[in-house]
C-alpha positions in Angstrom: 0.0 0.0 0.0 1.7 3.2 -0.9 0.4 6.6 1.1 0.5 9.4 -1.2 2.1 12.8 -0.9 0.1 16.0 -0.7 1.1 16.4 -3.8 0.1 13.5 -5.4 -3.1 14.0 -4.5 -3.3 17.5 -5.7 -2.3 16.5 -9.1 -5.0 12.9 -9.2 -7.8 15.5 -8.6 -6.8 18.3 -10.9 -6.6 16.0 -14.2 -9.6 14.1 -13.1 -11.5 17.6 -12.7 -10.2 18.7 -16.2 -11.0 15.3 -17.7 -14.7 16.8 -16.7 -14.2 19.7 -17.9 -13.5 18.6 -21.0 -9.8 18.8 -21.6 -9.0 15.5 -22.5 -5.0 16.5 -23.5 -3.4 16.9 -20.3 0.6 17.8 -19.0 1.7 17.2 -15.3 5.0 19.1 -14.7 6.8 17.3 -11.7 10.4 18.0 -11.0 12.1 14.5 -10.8 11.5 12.0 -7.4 8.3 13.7 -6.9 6.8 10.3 -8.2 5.1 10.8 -11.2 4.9 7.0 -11.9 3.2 6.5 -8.8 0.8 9.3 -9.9 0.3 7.8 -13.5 -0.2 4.4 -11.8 -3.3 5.9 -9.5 -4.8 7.1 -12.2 -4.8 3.8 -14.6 -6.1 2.3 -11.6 -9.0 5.1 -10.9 -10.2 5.1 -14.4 -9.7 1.6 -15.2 -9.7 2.1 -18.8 -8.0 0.0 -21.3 -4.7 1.9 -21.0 -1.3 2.0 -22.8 1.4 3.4 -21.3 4.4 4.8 -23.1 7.7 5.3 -22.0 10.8 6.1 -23.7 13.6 3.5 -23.3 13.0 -0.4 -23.1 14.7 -0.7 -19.7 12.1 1.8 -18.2 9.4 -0.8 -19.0 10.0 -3.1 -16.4 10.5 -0.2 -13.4 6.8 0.6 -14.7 5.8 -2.7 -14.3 6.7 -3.3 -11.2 5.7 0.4 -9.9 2.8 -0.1 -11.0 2.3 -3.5 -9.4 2.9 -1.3 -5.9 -0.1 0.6 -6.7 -2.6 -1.9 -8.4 -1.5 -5.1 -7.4 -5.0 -7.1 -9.2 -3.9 -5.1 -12.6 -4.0 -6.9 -15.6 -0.6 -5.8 -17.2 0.8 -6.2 -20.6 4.0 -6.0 -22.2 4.8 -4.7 -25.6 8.4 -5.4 -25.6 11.1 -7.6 -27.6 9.4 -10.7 -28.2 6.6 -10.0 -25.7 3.2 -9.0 -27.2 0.6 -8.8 -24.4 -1.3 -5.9 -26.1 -4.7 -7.6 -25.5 -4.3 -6.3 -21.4 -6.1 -3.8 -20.0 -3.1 -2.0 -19.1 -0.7 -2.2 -21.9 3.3 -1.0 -21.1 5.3 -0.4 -24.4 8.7 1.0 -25.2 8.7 4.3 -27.9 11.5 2.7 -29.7 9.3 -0.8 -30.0 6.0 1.2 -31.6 7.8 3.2 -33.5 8.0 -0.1 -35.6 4.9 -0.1 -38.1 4.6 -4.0 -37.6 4.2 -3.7 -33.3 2.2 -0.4 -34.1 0.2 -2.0 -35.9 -1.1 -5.3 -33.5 -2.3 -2.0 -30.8 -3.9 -0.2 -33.5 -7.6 -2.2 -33.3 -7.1 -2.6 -29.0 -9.4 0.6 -28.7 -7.3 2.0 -25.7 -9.1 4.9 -24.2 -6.5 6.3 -21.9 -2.8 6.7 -23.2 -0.5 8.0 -20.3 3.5 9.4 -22.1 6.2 9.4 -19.9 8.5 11.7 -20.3 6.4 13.6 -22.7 8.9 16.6 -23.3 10.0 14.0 -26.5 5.9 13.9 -27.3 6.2 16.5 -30.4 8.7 14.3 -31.7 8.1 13.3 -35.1 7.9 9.1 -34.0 5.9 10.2 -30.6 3.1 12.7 -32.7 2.8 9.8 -35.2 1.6 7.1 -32.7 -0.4 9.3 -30.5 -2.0 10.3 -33.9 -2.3 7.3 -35.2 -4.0 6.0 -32.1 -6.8 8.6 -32.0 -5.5 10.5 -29.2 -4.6 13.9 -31.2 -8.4 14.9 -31.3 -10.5 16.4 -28.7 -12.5 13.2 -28.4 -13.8 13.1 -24.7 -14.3 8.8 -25.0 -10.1 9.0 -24.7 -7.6 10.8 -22.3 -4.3 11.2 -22.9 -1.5 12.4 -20.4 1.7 13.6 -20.8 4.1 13.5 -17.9 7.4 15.3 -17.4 10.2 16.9 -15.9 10.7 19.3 -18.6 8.4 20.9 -20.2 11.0 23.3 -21.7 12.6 21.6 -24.9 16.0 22.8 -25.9 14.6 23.5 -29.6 12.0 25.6 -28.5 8.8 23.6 -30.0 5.8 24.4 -28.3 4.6 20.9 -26.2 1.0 22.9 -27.0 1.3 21.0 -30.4 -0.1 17.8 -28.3 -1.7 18.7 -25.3 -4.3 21.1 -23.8 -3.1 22.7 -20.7 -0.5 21.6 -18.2 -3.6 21.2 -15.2 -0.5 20.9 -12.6 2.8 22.2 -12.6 4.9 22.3 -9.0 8.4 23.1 -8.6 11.7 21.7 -7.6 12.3 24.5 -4.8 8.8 23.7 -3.7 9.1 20.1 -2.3 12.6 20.7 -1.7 11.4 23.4 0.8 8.6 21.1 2.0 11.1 18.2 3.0 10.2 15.8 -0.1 12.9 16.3 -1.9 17.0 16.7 -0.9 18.3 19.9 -1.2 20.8 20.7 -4.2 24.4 20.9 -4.5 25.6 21.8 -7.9 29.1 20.9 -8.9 30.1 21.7 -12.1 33.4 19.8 -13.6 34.9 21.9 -16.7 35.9 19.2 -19.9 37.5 19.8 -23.4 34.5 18.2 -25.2 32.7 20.5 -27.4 28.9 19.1 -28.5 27.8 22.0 -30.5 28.5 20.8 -34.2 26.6 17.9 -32.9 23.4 17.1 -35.4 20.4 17.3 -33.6 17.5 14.4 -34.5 13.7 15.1 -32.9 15.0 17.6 -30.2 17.9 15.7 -28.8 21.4 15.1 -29.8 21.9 12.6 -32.3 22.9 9.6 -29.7 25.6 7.9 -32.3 27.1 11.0 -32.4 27.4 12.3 -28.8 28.4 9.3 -27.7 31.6 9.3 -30.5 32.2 12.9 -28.4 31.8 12.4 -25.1 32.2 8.8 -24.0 36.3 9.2 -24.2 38.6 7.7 -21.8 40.2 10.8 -20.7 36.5 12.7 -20.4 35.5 9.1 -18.1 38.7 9.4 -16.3 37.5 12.6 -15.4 34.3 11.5 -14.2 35.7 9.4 -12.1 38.6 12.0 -10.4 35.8 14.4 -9.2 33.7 11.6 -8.5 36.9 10.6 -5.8 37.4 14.5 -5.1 33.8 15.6 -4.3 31.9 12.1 -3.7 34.2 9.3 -2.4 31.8 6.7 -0.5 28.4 8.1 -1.5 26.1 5.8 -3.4 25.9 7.7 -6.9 24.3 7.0 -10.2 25.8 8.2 -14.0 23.7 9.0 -16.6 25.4 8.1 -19.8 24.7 8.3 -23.7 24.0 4.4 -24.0 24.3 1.3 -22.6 28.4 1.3 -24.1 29.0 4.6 -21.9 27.1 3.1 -19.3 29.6 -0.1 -19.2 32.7 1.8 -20.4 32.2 4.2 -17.2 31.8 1.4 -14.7 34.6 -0.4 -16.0 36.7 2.6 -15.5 35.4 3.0 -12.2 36.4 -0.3 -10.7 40.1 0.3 -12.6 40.1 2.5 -10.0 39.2 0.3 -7.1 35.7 2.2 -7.0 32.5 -1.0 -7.6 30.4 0.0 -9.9 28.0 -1.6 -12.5 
């Protein structure tokens, strides 16, 4: 049984009041840790609508899964993943990168989901994203379907609009605001100076090309410094790395325990 936060609560009640209001296009701007996954997983449980939720890297399909088990342990859950193709479940989990392929698009296309929940839905006005929310139904003001759009940032670095998909953001709460209300830890920014320079890098719906940046940045003297300020500022704190791809990912850890630090 998970309690939820203040918060949480706040933003349940707000998108179901819109929904009945009629805006059936909704953005929830969290700052990250506030638990937007538990918030998405509420909802799928309060509607209980035949619902397919999106996220945007394979490996973030199972943490949804089993988040979502927290929350709604009777759920009927689906995968749309690899080899797996449970897209007849009432709650249906899938991968961008797997429905951007027209074949796996096309076994949800007659599934009449009703409720389509984007995680990370900054990357929504993406060319692949638009396509499959089109395709799906849930680019129309259609009151039988709700789609929401989750995210961190609802600033892209291009500058599109997120308005092209949805509505109105029905809750938007800040970083300093649960940081100041004890739900989140304070911030200490430190920022380590490198030689790499990413702005010829080409840029491929709103992010950098990930080929390329990962040819810029995942050097081993830019991970060796990772690693020195890692030992300067950090030594003996639990820490995660956020890397191009699963080869930085690996190529950092490795480096790491060269360095007698364990890390996987």
């Amino acid at each position: 049984m998970i309690n939820l936060r203040y918060y949480q609560h706040e933003t349940i009640n707000k998108v179901i009041e819109a929904y009945k209001n009629g805006v059936n296009r909704q953005l929830v701007v969290l700052p990250t840790g506030a638990g937007k996954t538990i918030i998405f997983s509420t909802l799928a449980k309060l509607f209980k609508q035949r619902t397919l939720i999106l996220v945007h890297r394979d490996e973030l399909v199972r943490q949804t899964v089993e988040k979502l088990n927290e929350v709604w342990p009777e759920s009927d859950i689906g995968i749309v993943k690899a080899k797996q193709n449970e897209y007849q479940k009432q709650v249906v989990i899938a991968s961008i990168q797997t429905l951007s392929q027209p074949e796996r698009l096309k076994q949800v296309l007659n599934e009449n989901f009703t409720m389509m929940i984007i995680d990370e839905a900054h990357h929504a006005v993406s060319k692949t994203d638009k396509s499959i929310i089109r395709c799906l139904g849930f680019d129309k003001d259609d009151q039988n379907k709700l789609l929401l759009g989750v995210t961190a940032t609802p600033i892209r670095g291009d500058g599109t609009n997120l308005r092209e998909v949805f509505q109105k953001a029905v809750m938007e709460i800040s970083l300093l605001t649960l940081i100041r209300a004890n739900y989140l830890a304070d911030l200490i920014g430190i920022s380590i100076t490198t030689e790499n320079n990413i702005q010829n890098i080409k840029m491929r719906g709103g992010d950098f090309n990930r080929i390329h940046l990962a040819e810029s940045i995942n050097t081993k003297e830019r991970n060796q410094l990772i690693v020195d300020s890692y030992i300067k500022y950090a030594r003996g704190r639990k820490a995660a790395a956020f890397t191009v791809d699963i080869q930085h990912a690996e190529d950092l850890a490795a480096l790491f325990r060269e360095n007698g630090i364990k890390a996987k």
